[in-house]
C-alpha positions as CSV (number, residue, x, y, z in Angstrom):
1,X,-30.9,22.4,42.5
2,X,-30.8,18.6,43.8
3,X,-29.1,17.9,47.0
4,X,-29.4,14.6,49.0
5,X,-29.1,14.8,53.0
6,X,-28.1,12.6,55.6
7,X,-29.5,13.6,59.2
8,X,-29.4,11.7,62.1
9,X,-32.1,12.7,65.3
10,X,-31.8,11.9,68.9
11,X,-34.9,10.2,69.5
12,X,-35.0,10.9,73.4
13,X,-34.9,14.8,73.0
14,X,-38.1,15.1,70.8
15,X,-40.6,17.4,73.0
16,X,-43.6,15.7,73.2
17,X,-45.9,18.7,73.3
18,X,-44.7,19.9,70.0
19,X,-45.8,16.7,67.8
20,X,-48.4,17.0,65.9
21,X,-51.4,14.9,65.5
22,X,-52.8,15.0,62.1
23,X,-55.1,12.8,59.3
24,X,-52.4,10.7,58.6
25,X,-50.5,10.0,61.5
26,X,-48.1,12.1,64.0
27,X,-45.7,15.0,62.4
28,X,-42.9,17.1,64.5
29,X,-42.2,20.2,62.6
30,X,-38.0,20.8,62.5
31,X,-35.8,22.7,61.3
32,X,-32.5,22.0,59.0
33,X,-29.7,24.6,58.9
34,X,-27.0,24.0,56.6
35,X,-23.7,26.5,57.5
36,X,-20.9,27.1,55.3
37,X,-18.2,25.2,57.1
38,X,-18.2,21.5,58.6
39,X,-18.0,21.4,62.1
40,X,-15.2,18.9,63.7
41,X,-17.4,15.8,63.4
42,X,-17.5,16.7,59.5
43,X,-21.4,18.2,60.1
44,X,-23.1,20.6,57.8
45,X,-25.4,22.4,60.5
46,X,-28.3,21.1,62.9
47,X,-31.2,19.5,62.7
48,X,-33.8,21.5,65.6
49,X,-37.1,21.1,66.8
50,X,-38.6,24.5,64.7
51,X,-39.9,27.2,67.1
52,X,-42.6,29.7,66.9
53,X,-42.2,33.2,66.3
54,X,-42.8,34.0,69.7
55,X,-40.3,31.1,71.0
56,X,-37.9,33.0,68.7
57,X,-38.8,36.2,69.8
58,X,-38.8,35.3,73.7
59,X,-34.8,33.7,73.1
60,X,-35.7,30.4,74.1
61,X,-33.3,27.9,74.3
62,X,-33.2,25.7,70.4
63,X,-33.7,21.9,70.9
64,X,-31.0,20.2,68.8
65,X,-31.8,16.7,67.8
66,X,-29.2,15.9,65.8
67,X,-26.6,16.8,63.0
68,X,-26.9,16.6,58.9
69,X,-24.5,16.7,56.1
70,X,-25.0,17.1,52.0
71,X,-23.9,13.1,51.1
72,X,-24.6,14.5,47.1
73,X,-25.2,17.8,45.1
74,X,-25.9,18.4,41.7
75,X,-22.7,20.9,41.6
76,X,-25.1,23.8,41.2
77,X,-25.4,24.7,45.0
78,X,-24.1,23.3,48.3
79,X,-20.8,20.8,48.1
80,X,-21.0,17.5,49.9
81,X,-18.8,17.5,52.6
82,X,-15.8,15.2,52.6
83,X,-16.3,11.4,53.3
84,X,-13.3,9.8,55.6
85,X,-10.3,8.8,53.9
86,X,-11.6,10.4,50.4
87,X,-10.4,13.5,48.5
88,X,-12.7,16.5,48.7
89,X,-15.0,16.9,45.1
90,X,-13.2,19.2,42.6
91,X,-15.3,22.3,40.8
92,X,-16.2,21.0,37.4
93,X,-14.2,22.3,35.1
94,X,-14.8,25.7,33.4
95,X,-15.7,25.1,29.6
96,X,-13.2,25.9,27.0
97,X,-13.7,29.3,25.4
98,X,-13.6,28.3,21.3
99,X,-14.7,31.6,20.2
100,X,-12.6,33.2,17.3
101,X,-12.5,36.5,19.0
């Protein structure tokens, strides 16, 4: 179940209260969503600052900070989505049944 990503972030709309300081250096938890369809920029789903429970619970407004696609897949989950000017990937072919029966 391999899948390489390519996500790009708007480095201006990062909250500064929700980075976190740790041993190693500074982390900002987020939040990847792939959806079934591309969007019309060819876009697999968002890339979001990830929210607490009660953020979720409360409704609060999501802050987006940018877009991500599948670039490669194994075959044995998510498709890559289309690159310009190249044909989509074909399903792998379904083995040949040599069974006498």
């Amino acid at each position: 179940m391999a899948l390489i990503l390519a996500a790009s972030i708007n480095l201006n709309e990062i909250p500064k209260d929700k980075i976190i300081i740790g041993k190693k250096g500074k982390y900002l938890p987020i939040s990847i969503t792939l959806n079934d369809e591309l969007d019309q920029f060819g876009n697999q789903g968002p890339v979001i600052v990830s929210q607490s429970k009660e953020e979720r619970e409360a409704k609060q407004a999501k802050t987006y900070l940018g877009n991500v696609k599948v670039v490669w897949s194994n075959g044995s989950n998510v498709e890559p989505a289309p690159r310009d000017g190249a044909p989509a990937q074909a399903a792998p072919a379904a083995p040949a049944d040599d069974l006498p029966f």
